[in-house]
C-alpha positions as CSV (number, residue, x, y, z in Angstrom):
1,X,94.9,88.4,66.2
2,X,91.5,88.4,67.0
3,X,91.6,91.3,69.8
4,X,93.7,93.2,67.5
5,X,90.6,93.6,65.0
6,X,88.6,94.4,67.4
7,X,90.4,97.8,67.3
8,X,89.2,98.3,63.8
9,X,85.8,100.3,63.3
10,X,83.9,97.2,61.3
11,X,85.2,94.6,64.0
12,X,83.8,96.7,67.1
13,X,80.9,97.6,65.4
14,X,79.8,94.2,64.8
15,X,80.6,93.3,68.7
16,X,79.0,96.5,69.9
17,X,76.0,95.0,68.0
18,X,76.3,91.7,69.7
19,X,76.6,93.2,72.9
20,X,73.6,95.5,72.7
21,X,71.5,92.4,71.8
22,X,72.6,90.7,75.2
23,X,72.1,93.8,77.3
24,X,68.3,93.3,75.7
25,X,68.3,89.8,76.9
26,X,69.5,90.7,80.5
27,X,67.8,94.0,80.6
28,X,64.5,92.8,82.3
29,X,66.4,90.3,85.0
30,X,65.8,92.1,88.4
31,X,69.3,91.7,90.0
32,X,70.9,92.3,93.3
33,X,74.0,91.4,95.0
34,X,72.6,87.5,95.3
35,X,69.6,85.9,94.3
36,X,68.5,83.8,91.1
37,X,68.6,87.2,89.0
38,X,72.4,87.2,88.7
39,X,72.4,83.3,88.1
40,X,69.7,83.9,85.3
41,X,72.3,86.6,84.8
42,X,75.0,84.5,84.3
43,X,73.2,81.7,81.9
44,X,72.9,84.2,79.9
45,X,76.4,85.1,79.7
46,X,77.4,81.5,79.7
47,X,75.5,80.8,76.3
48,X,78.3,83.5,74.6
49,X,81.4,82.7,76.9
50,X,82.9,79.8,78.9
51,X,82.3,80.6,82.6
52,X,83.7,78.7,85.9
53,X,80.9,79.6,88.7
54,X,81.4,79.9,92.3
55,X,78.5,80.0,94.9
56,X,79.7,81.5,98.4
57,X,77.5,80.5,101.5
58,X,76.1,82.9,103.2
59,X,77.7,83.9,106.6
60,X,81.5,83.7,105.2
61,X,83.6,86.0,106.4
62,X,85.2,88.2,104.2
63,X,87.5,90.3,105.9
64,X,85.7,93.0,108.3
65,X,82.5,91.8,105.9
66,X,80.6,88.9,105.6
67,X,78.5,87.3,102.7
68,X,74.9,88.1,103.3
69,X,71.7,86.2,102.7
70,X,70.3,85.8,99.5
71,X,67.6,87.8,98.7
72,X,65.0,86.8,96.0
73,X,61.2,88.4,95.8
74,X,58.5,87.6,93.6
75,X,56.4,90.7,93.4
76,X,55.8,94.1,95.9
77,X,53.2,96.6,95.3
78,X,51.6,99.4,96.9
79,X,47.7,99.8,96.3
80,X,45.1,102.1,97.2
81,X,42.0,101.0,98.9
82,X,40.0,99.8,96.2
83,X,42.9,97.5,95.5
84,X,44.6,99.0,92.2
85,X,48.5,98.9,92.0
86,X,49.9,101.8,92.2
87,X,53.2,101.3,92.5
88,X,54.2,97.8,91.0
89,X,57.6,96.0,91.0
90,X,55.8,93.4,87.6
91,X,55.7,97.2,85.6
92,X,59.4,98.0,86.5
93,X,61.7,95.9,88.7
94,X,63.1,99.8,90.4
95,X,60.3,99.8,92.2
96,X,60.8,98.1,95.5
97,X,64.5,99.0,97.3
98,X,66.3,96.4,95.9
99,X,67.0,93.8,99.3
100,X,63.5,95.1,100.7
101,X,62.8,92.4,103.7
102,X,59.2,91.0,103.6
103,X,56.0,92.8,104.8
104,X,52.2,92.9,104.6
105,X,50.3,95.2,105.9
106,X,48.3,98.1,105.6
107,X,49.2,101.7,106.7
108,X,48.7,105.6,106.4
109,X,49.8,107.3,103.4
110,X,51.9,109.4,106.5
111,X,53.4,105.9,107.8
112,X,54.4,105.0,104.4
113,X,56.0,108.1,103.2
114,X,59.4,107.5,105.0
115,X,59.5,104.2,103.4
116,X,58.9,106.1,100.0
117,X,61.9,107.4,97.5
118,X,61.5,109.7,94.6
119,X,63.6,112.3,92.7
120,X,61.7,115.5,92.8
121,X,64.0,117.1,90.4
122,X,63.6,114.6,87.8
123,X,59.8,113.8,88.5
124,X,59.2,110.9,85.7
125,X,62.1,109.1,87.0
126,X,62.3,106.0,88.8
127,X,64.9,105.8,91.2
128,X,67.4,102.8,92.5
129,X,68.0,102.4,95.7
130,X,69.3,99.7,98.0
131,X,69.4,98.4,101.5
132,X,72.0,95.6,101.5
133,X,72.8,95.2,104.9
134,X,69.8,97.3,106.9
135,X,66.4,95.4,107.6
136,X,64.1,97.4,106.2
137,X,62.3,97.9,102.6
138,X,61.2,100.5,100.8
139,X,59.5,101.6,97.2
140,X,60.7,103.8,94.8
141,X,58.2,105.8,92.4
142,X,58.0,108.8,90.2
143,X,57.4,111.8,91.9
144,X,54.4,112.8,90.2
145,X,53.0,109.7,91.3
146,X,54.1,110.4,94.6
147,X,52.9,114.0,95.0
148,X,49.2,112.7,93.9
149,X,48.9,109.8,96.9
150,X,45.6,111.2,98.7
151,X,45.7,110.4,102.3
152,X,43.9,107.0,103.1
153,X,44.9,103.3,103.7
154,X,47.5,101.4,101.6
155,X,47.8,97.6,101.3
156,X,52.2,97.2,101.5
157,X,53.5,94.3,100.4
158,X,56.5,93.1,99.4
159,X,56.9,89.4,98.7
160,X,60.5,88.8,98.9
161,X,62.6,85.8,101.2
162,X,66.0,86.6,102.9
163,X,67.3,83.6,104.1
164,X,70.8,81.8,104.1
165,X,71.7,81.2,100.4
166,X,75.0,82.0,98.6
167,X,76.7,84.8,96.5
168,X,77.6,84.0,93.0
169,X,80.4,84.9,91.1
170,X,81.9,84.0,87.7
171,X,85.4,83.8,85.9
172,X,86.0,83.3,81.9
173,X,90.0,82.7,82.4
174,X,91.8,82.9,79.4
175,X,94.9,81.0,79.7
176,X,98.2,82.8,78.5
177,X,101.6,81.7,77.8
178,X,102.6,82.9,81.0
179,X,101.6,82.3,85.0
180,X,101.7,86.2,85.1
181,X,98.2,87.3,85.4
182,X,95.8,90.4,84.7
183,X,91.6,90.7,85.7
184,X,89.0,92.5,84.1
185,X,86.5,93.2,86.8
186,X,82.7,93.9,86.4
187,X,79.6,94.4,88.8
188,X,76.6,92.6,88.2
189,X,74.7,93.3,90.9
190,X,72.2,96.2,89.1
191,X,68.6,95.5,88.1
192,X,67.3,97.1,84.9
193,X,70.0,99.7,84.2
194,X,71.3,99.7,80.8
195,X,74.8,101.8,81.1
196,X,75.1,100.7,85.0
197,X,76.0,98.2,84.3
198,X,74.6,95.9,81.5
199,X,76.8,97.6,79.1
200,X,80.2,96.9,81.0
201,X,79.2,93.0,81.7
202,X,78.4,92.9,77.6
203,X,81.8,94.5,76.8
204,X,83.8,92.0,78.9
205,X,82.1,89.5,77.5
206,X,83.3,90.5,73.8
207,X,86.9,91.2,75.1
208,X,86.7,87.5,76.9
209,X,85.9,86.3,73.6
210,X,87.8,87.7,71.8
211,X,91.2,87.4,73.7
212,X,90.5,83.7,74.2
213,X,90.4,82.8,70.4
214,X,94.2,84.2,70.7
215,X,97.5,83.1,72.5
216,X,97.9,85.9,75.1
217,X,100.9,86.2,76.8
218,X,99.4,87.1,80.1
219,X,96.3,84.5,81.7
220,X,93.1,87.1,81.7
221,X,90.6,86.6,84.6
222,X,87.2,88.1,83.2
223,X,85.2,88.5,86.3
224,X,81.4,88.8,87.0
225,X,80.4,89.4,90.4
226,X,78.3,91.3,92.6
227,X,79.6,95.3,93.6
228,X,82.3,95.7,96.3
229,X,81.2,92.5,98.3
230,X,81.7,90.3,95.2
231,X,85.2,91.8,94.9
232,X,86.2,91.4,98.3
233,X,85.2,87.9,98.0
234,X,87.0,86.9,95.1
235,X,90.1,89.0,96.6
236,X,89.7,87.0,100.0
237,X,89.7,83.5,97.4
238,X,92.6,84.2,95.5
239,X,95.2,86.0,97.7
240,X,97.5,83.0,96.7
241,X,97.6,84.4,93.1
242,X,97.7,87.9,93.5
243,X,101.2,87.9,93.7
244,X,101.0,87.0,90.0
245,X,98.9,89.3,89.4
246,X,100.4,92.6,86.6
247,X,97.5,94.4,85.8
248,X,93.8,95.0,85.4
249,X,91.0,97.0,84.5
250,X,87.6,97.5,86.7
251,X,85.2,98.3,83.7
252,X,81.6,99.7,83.5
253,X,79.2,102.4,82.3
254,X,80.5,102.0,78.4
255,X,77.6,102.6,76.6
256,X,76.7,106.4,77.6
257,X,77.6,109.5,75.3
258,X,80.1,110.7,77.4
259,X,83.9,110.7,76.6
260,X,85.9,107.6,77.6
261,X,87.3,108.0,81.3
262,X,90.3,106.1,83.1
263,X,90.9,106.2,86.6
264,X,94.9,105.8,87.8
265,X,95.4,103.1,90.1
266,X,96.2,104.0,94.0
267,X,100.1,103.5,92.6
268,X,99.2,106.0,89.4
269,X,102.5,104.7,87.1
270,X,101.5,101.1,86.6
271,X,101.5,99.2,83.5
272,X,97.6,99.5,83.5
273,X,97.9,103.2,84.0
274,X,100.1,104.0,81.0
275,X,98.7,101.7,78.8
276,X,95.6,103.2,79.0
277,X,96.6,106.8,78.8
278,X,98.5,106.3,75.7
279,X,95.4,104.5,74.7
280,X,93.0,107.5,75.4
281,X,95.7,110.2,74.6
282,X,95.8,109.0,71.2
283,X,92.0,108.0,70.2
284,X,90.5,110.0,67.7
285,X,88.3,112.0,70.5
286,X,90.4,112.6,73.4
287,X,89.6,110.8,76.4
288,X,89.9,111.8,80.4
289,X,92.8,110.5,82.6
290,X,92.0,111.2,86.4
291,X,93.8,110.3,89.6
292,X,92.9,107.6,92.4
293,X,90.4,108.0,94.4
294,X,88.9,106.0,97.3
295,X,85.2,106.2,95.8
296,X,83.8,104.5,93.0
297,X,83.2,101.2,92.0
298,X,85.5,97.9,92.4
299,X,89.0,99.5,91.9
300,X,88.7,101.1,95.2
301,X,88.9,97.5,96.9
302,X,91.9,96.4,94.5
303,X,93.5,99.2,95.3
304,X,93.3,99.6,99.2
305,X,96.1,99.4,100.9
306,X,96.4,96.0,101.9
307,X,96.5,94.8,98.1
308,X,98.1,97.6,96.5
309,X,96.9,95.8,92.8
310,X,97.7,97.4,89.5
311,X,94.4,97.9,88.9
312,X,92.7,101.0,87.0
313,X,89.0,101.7,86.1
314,X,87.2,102.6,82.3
315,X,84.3,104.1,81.9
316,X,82.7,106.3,79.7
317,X,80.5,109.2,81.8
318,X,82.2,108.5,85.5
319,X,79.8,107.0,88.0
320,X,76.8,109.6,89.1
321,X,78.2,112.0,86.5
322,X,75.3,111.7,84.1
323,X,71.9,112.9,84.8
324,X,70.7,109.6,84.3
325,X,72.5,107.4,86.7
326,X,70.7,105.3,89.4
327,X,67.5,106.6,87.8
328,X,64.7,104.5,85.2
329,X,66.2,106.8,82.6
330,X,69.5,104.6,82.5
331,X,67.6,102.4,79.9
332,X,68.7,100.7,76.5
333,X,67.7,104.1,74.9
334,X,70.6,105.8,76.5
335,X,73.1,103.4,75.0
336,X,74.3,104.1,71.9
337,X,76.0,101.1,69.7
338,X,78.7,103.7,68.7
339,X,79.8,104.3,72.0
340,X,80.1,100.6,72.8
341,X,82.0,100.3,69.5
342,X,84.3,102.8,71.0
343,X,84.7,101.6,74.3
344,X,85.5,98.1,73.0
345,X,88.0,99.4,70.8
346,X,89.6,101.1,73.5
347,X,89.6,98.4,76.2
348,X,90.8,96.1,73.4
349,X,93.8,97.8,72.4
350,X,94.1,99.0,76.3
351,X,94.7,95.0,76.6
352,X,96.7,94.1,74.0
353,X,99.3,96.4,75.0
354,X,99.0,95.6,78.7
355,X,99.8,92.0,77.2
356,X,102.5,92.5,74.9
357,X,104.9,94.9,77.1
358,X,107.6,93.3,78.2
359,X,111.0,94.5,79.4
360,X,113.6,93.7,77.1
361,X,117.8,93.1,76.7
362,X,119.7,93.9,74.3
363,X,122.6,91.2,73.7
364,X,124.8,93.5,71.0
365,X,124.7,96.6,73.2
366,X,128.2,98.0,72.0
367,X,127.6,100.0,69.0
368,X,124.6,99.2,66.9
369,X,124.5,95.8,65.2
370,X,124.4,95.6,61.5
371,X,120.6,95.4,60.6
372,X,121.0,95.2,57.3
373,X,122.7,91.6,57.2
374,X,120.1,90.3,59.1
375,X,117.2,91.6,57.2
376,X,115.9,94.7,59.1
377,X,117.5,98.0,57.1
378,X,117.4,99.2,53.1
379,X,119.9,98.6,51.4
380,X,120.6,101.8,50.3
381,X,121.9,104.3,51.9
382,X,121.8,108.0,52.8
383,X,118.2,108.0,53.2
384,X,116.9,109.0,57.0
385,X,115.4,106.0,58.6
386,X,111.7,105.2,58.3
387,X,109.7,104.9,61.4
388,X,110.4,101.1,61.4
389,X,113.5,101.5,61.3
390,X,113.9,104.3,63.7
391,X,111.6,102.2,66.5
392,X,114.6,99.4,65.4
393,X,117.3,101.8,66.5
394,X,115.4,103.4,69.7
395,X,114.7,99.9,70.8
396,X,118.5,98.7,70.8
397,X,119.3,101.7,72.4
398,X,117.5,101.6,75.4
399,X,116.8,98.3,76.0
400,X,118.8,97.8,79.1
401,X,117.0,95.6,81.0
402,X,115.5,98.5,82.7
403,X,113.1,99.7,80.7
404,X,109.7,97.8,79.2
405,X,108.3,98.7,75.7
406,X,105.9,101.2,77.1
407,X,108.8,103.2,78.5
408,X,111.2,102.6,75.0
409,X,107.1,104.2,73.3
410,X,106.8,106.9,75.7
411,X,110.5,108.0,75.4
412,X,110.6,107.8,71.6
413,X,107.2,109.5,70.7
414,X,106.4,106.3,68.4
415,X,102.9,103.9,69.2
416,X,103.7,101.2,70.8
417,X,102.7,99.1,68.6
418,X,105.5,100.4,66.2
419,X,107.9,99.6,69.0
420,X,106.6,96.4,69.9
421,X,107.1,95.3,65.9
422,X,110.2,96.4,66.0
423,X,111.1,94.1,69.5
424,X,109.8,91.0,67.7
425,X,111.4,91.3,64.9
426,X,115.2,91.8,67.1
427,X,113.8,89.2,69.2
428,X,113.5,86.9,66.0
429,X,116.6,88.0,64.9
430,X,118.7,87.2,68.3
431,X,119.5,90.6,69.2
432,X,116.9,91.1,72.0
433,X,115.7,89.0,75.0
434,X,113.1,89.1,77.3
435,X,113.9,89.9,80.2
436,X,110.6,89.4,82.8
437,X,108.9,86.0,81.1
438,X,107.9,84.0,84.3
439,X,107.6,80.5,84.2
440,X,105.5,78.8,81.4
441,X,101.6,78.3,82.0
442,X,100.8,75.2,83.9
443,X,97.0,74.8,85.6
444,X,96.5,77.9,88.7
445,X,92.7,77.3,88.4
């Protein structure tokens, strides 16, 4: 399978490569959460993976939200009196407060400062900053830049249009065997940020295609969308499937040096939840598991009470625990290839056992059936079994109907990839049924 070589160190490489090459290509785009940059966005992403696009008016209600107006600007700057740009959105698209509502006019360097936003601590830095649902605008700048404004006048002007438009969204669906479902969740709502989140859109598009030159066993909803508004508006589109839904994955910030980080899901034992910490527990550098909370980035609305979803979040650094984050310094130079190479090896395998577990019967369940007539056990005897052949024995004894693989892997000690081998190949020999197939896939789009 082709998501299974992605878990090798050659196969990720390669897609970590192909990945960093369309962060490059989407790295300049000024985004937001609507506007032509996250349709340029998403052109982009279409030319590497099949995409089904949805454009939300603006003014739909979204449960205690509703979609805004678009936002789109052509240029902003701040110049001094003798008309040089000092501050200019064409040098670095960070500049203006991203959702900045028009204005022209010219002020104090004392009635601009409050509209001004800098990081002292970090005084080369450009900051992001937004004002989504405020009327107002603002600049971001250096602070060195900032500290040497003489006082004068100062032409402002920010040439942007808010105005009723749409929110965009896209799906790759992969279709499975099954109607059972799963979502991988991404934001693309950032401007030039390279980690935030360029690297976690790039990732999901390897895992999308990847997974869809296989035959998963679950349908895989690869998601593109703008930061807690786009997934409250998906989630307020699809409530009819979400009943279908078994697990998913909110996934960004893959590209930093940090170590890979999983968030639990509100419920903290779903399948999500322990696929991932075996996944983490047992990667070469250990990875960190941490509980629920209700801040972060998309899993928080998945998870709130009223859905309740299986869904956990990977990262690599956690959101605002690098120095960089929100900042001009999250650029392609803070990604490194071998950390995307990691991250998709870990998301990959993360997936494929989220899609193979299944909860399994066994149909000889008094006294162990003869393996050896059917194929599965040496010949000889007096020999202690192999670890094939111990996964065969663990997974006719507790397959009850109330475990699933993961459980039969966490309760043995073996990978569950061991045990999963050793399911199909009962399963091929009639000793073992599956217990939780749902129906067989027919059309949900």
């Amino acid at each position: 399978m082709v998501l299974q070589q992605l878990q090798g160190g050659s196969a990720s490489r390669e897609a970590a490569s192909a990945a960093f090459e369309l962060m490059r290509a989407m790295y300049p785009i000024c985004r937001s959460i609507t506007g032509d940059g996250v349709r340029r966005t998403l052109d982009l992403l279409g030319e590497r993976i099949p995409l089904e696009r949805t454009e939300v008016p603006s003014g739909t209600a979204v449960y205690d939200w509703e979609v805004p107006r678009e936002w789109n600007i052509r240029d902003a700057y701040i110049a001094d009196e003798s008309g040089r740009r000092i501050v200019d959105f064409r040098e670095h698209n960070l500049h203006v407060v991203s959702y900045s509502a028009p204005v022209d006019r010219s002020m104090t360097l004392d009635e601009l400062q409050p509209h001004l936003h800098s990081l002292p601590e970090h005084p080369d830095w450009i900051p992001y900053r937004t004002s989504y649902y405020a009327d107002d605008w603002g600049f971001c700048l250096a602070h060195r830049v900032r500290e040497a404004l003489a006082p004068g006048s100062y032409r402002v002007v920010v040439d942007s249009q808010l105005a009723p438009g749409h929110l965009s969204y896209a799906e790759s669906i992969v279709d499975g065997a099954t109607q059972d479902e799963a979502i991988v969740y991404t934001h693309t709502c950032h401007p030039s940020l390279a980690n935030d989140n360029l690297s976690g859109i790039a990732v999901a598009a390897a895992l999308a295609d990847a997974l869809r030159r296989d035959r998963p066993r679950l349908t895989w909803r690869f998601v593109f969308g703008p930061g807690t508004i786009g997934s409250l508006t998906w989630l307020h589109r699809n409530e009819a499937r979400l009943s279908r839904l078994r697990a998913g994955l909110v996934i960004g910030l893959l590209g930093d040096r940090g170590s890979l980080s999983y968030k639990r899901s509100r419920r903290g034992d779903t399948v999500t939840d322990r696929a991932a910490a075996q996944v983490l527990q047992s990667a070469g550098t250990p990875g960190v598991l941490t509980d629920f909370e209700p801040y972060g980035y998309d899993e928080r609305q998945f998870c709130s009470p009223g859905f309740d979803l299986p869904v956990g979040r990977m990262t690599r650094s956690a959101n605002s625990h690098y120095p960089e984050y929100h900042s001009s310094a999250d650029d392609l130079s803070l990604v490194a290839e071998e950390a995307l190479a990691e991250s998709i090896r870990a998301l990959a395998r993360t997936i494929s056992i989220v899609d193979a577990n299944r909860r399994v019967l066994n149909l000889e369940p008094r006294g162990e059936p003869r393996l050896g007539k059917r194929g599965l056990y040496g010949s000889v005897g007096g020999l202690a079994p192999g670890e094939f052949q111990h996964a065969l024995l663990w997974v006719l004894n507790l397959a009850d109907g109330s475990r699933d693989l993961l459980a039969i892997s966490e309760r043995s000690g073996l990978s569950f990839e061991t045990i999963d081998r050793a399911a199909s190949a009962l399963e091929d020999a009639r000793l073992l049924r599956v217990l939780d197939e749902t129906a067989p896939h027919t059309s949900t789009r």
